[in-house]
N, C-alpha and C positions, 0 to 999 in steps of 0.2 A: 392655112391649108385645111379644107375638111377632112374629117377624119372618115373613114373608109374600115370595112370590116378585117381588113390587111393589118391595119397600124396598128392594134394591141400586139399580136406576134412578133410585129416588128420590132416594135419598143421592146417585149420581153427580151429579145433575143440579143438585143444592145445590151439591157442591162445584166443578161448573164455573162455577156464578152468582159465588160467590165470586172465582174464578179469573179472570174477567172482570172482577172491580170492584166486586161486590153488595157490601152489608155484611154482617157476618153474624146470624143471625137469632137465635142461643141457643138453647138447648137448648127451651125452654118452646115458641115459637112451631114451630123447627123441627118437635117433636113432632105441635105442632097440627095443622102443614102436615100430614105423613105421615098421619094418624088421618084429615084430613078428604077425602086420597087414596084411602085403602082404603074409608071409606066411599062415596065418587061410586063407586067399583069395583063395590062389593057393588050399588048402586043402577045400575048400568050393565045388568049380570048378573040385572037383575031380581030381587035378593034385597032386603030392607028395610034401609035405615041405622038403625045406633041412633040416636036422638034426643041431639042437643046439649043438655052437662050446661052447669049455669050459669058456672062455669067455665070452659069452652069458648068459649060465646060471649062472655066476657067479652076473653077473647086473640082472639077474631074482630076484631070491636070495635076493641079497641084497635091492631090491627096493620093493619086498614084506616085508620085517623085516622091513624096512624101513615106510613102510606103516602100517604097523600094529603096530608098536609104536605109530604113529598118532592117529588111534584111539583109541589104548589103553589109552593114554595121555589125550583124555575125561573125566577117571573117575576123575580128577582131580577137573574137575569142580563142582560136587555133593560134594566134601569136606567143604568151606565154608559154603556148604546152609542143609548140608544134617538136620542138627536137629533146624535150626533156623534163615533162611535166615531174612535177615537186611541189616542195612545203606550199609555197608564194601562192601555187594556180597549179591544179591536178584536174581528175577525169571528172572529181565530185563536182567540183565547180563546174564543167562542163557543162557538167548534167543537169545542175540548176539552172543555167540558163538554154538550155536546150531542150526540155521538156519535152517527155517522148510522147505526151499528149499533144503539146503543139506541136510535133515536129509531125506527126501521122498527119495531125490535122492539115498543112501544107501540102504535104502525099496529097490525103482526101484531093484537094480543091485543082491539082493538080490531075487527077483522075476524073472526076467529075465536072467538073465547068472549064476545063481547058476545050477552043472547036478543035473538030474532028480533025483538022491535018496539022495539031499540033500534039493530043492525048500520046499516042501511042511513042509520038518521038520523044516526049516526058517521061514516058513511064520506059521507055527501053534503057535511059541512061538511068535510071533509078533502079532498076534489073541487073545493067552491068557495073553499076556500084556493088549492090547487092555481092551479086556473083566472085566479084574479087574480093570483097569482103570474106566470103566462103571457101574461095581457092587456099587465099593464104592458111587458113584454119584447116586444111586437106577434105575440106568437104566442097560439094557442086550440088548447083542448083541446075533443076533437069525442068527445059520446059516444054509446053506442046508446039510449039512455034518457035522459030531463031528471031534473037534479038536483031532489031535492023543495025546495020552499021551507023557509025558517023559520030558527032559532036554533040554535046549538048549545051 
């Protein structure tokens, strides 16, 4: 692939994820990442993306299941502490793999690159987390607008 005035940023930006703690991606997905960069680009700029080869979305695919095992693999961590956290597994541990950096971070991405008739149904169940979180402690969070009902 040519390189393109995009791909230093890009690479930076991998190798700070790494530098933080990501895993690393390889060579195949890394690439995917960059290709489907330049493409949002071209489609930014009002030029047309080329179409996704089947190969392509085959590394989509798999790197989304991929990724969503990862989080999923979370609830793992509320099993030791869920009714009695102690010596074995406490809040510390928690905290070390819960990182309140990545966990904003997730917020973040969830506020910002979620489309628009999914954002606000993300961020209301993240409000009434919030909020119960506050109730119990005798405090309320007061907003300009009602949270929308429903599930998340």
């Amino acid at each position: 692939m040519a390189q393109d005035e995009s791909e230093p940023g890009f690479r930076r930006r991998i190798a700070y994820s790494k530098e933080c703690g990501a895993r690393d991606l390889g060579v195949v997905i890394e690439d995917f990442l960059l290709e489907a960069h330049r493409q949002n680009i071209r489609q930014r700029d009002g030029k047309r993306p080329r179409p996704q080869e089947d190969r392509e979305r085959k590394v989509k695919h798999d790197f989304i299941a991929r990724l969503r095992s990862y989080l999923e693999s979370l609830r793992y961590v509320e099993e030791p502490v869920i009714f009695a956290p102690g010596r074995w597994f406490d809040g510390d541990d928690v905290a070390k793999v819960l990182d309140k950096d990545a966990v904003l971070n997730v917020v973040r991405m969830c506020i910002r690159y979620l489309p628009p008739d999914k954002d606000r149904e993300y961020a209301d169940a993240i409000l009434r987390d919030l909020s119960e979180f506050y109730r119990k402690k005798g405090e309320q969070i007061v907003l300009e607008r009602p949270i929308t009902s429903g599930n998340f």
